[in-house]
C-alpha positions in Angstrom: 0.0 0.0 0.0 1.1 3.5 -0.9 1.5 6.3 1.4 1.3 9.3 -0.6 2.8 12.8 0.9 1.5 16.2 0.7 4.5 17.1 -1.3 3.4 14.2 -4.2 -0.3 15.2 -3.8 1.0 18.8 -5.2 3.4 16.7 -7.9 0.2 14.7 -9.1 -2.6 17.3 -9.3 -3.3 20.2 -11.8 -5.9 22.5 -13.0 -8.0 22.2 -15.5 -7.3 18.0 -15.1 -8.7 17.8 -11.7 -11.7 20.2 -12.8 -12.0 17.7 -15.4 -12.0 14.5 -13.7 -14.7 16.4 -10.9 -17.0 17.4 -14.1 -16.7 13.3 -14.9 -17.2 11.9 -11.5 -20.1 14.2 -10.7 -21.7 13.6 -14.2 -21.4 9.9 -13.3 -22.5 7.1 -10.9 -21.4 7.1 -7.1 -22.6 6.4 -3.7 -21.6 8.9 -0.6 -23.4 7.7 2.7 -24.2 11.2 4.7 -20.4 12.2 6.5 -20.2 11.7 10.6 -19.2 14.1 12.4 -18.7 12.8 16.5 -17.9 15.4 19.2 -15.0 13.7 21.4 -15.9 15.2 24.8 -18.9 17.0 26.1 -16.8 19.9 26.9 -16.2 23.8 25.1 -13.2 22.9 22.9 -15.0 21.3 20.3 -12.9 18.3 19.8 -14.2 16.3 16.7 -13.5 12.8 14.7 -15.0 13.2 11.1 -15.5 10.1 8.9 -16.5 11.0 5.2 -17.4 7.8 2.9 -17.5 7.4 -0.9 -17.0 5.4 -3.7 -17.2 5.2 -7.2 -16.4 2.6 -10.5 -12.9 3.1 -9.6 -12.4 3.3 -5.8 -13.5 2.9 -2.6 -12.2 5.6 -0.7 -13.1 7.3 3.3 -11.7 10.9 4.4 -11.3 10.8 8.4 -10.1 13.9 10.3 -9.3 15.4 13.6 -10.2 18.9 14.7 -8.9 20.0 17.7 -9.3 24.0 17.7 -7.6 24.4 20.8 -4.2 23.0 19.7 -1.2 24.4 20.1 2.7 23.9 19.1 4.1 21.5 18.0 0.5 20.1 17.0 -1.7 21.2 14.8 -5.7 22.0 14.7 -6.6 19.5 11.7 -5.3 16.4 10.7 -6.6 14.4 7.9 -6.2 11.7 6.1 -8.1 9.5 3.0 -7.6 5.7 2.8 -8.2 4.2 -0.6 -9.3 0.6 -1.8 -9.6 -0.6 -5.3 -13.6 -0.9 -6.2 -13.3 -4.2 -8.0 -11.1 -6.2 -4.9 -11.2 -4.1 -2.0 -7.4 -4.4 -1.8 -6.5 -1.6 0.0 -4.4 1.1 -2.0 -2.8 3.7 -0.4 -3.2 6.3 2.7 -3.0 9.8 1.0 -2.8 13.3 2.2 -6.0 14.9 2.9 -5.0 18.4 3.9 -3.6 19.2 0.2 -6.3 17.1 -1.5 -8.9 19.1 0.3 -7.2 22.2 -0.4 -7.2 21.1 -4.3 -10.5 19.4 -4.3 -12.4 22.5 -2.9 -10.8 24.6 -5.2 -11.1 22.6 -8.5 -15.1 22.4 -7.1 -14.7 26.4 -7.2 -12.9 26.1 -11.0 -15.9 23.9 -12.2 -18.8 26.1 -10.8 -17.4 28.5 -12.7 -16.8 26.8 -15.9 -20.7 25.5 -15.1 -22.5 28.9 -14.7 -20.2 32.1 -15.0 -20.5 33.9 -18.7 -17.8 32.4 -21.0 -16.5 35.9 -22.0 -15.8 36.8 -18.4 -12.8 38.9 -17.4 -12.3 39.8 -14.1 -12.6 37.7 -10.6 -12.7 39.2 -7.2 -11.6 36.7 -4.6 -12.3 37.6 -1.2 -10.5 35.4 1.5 -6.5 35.4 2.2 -6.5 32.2 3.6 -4.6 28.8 2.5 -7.3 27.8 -0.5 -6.6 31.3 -2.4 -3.8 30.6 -4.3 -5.7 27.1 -5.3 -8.9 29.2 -6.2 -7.3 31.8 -8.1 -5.4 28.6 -10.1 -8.5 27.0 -10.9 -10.7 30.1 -12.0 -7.8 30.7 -14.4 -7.8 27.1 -15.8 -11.8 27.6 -17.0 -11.6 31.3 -18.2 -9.7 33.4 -20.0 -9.2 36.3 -17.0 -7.4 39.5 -17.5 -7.8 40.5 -14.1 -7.9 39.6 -10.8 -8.8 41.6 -7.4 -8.4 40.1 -4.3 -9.5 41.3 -1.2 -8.7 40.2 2.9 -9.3 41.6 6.5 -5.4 42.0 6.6 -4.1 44.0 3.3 -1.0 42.8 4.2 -1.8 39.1 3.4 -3.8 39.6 0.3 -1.0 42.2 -1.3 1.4 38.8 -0.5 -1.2 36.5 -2.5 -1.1 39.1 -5.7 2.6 39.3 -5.5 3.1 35.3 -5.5 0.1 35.2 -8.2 2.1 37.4 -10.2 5.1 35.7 -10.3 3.0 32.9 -11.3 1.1 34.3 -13.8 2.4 37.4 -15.2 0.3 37.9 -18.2 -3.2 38.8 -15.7 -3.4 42.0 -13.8 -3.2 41.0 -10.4 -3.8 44.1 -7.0 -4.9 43.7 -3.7 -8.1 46.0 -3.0 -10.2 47.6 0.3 -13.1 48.4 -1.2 -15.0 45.5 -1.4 -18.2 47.2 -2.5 -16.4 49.1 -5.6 -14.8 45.4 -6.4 -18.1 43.4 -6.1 -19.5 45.9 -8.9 -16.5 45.5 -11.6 -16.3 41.4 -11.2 -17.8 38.9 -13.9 -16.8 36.2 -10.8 -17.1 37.1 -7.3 -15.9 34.3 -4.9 -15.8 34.4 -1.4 -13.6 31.9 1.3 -13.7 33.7 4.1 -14.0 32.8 7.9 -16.9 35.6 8.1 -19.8 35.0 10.3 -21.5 37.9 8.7 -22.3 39.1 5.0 -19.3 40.3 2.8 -20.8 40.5 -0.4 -24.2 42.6 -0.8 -26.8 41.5 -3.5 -27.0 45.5 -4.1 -23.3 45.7 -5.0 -23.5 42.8 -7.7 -24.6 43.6 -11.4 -26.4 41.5 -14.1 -24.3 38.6 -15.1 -21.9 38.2 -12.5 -21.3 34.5 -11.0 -20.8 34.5 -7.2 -19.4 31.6 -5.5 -19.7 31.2 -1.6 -17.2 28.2 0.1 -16.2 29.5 3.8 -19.0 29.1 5.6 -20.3 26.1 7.0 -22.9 27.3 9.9 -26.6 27.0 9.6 -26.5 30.6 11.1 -23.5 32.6 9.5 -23.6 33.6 5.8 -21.2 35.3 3.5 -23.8 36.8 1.5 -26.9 38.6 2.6 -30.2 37.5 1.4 -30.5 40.0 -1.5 -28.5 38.3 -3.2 -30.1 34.4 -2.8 -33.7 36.3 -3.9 -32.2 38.0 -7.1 -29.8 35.0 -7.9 -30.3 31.7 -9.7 -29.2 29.5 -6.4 -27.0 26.1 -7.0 -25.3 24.2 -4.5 -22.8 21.3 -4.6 -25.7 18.9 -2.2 -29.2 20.1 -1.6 -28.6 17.8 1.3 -25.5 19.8 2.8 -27.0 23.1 1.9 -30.1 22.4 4.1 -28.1 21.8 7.3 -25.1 24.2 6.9 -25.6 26.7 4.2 -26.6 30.0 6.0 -26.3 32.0 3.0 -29.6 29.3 2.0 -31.3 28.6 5.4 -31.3 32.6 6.7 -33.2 33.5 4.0 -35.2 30.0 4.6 -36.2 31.1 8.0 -36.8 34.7 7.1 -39.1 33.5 4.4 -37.8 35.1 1.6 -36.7 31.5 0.2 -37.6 28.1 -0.2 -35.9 24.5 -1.0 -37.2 24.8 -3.8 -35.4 27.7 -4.9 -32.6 25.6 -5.3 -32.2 24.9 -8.7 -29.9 21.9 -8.6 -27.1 20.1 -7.5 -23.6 19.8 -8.5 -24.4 15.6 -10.0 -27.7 17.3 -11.8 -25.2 19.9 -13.3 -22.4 17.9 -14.1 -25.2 15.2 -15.9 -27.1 18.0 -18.1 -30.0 17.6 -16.1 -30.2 20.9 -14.9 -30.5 24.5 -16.5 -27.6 26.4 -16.2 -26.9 30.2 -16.9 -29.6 31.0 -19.5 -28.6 34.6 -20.8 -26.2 37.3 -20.2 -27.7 39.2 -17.4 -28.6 36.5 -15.4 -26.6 36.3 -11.6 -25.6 32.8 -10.5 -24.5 31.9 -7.1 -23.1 28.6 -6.4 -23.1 27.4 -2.6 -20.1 24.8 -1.7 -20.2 22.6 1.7 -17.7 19.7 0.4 -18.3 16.5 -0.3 -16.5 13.0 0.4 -17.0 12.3 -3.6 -14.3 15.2 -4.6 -12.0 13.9 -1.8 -12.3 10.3 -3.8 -11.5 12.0 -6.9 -8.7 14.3 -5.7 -6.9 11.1 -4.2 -7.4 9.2 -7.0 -5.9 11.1 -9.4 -3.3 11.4 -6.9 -2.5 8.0 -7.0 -3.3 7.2 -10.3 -0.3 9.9 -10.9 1.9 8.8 -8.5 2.0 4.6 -9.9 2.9 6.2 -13.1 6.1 7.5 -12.1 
């Protein structure tokens, strides 16, 4: 069995392939049992075990991690790990890196919601969030449309003018710069993603114009939303699992509980998209906002393509 590092997991995946292989394995068949979550104490700090099961025609595969919020030095808050098995024996495979694939998984999710619903002429991308997935995000977008330009925005102008510098140096032919006015960016972006650790709106329905595609992935509370519900009521509403979305999607459930939106406003999720059994973006003006939870499938995929790449060499 293979133990694959977070160092080959960055050696074995790329953008648009992963985006690809997501588009496939979504459009496809696969079974993902509902992920467990278990609280390890009855205490404050939150200490969790997460067990996150899926397979397809290729693999049999389970994401577990550890969340420990209080940890400090020399251990870490999240540890993670996904254990494969082949489909057609159930010899196991190999015991792969599940930081980086998440970080690459989430992302490529990001680059195929995009690809999905955002106008194909589309130029410029905001990305608001300085965290570990921005580089990823920015590297996906880029894979599925041709940007010119790319804004990104942070709490800390410090960190997002240190993402546009390494961007830039990556990809010198798009306009990179680091912004503060979110509300001025919001209103020149054809893609508007957020990934932020906000418990409250950061992107206003009122500052987004016809056309745009919005794309919300950092929060995960019933409760807390990234976007405010003006934008869910004047948007076409997708979301990676109706299922996820109705226990964890504030930006969904808020305006659920306010009453300005229903289930049913959902249009469809990320397997309906990726089959053709959904409508997509319909015209030019129309705004499109795709809500992300995660799912154990894009783990599967991210770490089998990871292997799959690794055997070869």
């Amino acid at each position: 069995m293979k133990v694959i590092s977070a160092e080959e997991v960055h050696s074995a995946l790329s953008y648009p392939e992963l985006v690809d292989s997501l588009q496939e394995a979504y459009g496809g068949k696969y079974s993902m049992p509902p992920r467990q979550v278990f609280l390890l104490d009855e205490n404050a700090n939150n200490d969790a075990f997460a067990v996150l099961p899926s397979w397809n025609d290729q693999f049999i595969g389970v994401k577990s991690f550890t969340y420990f919020p209080g940890a400090e030095s020399p251990y870490k808050s999240l540890y993670s790990k996904i254990l494969l098995f082949d489909r057609d024996h159930g010899e196991p495979l190999a015991l792969v890196d599940g930081t980086t694939v998440t970080f690459w998984r989430t992302a490529g999710i990001s680059g195929l919601a995009t690809r999905l619903l955002s106008r194909e002429d589309s130029e410029t991308m905001l990305l608001l969030g300085t965290g570990n997935l921005a580089p990823y995000i920015i590297r996906a977008n880029l894979s599925v449309r041709s940007l010119k330009r790319v804004m990104v925005w942070g709490r800390n102008l410090v960190k997002a003018e240190s993402i546009v510098e390494m961007m830039q140096k990556e990809f010198p032919d798009i306009e990179f710069s680091a912004i503060e006015d979110r509300q001025a960016a919001c209103s020149e972006a054809d893609i508007v993603v957020a990934a932020t650790g906000s418990h409250e709106p950061v992107v206003l329905g009122e500052w987004i114009r016809p056309g745009t595609h919005t794309d919300f992935i950092g929060n995960h509370h019933a409760d807390k939303r990234e976007c405010d519900t003006e934008l869910i009521k004047k948007a076409k509403v997708y979301a990676d699992s109706r299922v996820n979305a109705f226990k964890e999607a504030g930006e969904i459930l808020v305006p659920i509980k306010e009453g300005s939106f229903t289930e049913e406003g959902v249009v469809a999720e990320l397997s309906e998209m990726c089959r053709g059994d959904a409508v997509l973006r319909e015209n030019e003006e129309e705004v499109t906002l795709f809500k992300s939870i995660g799912m154990a499938m894009s783990d599967l995929v991210g770490a089998g393509l990871a292997y799959n790449e690794v055997i070869k060499n």
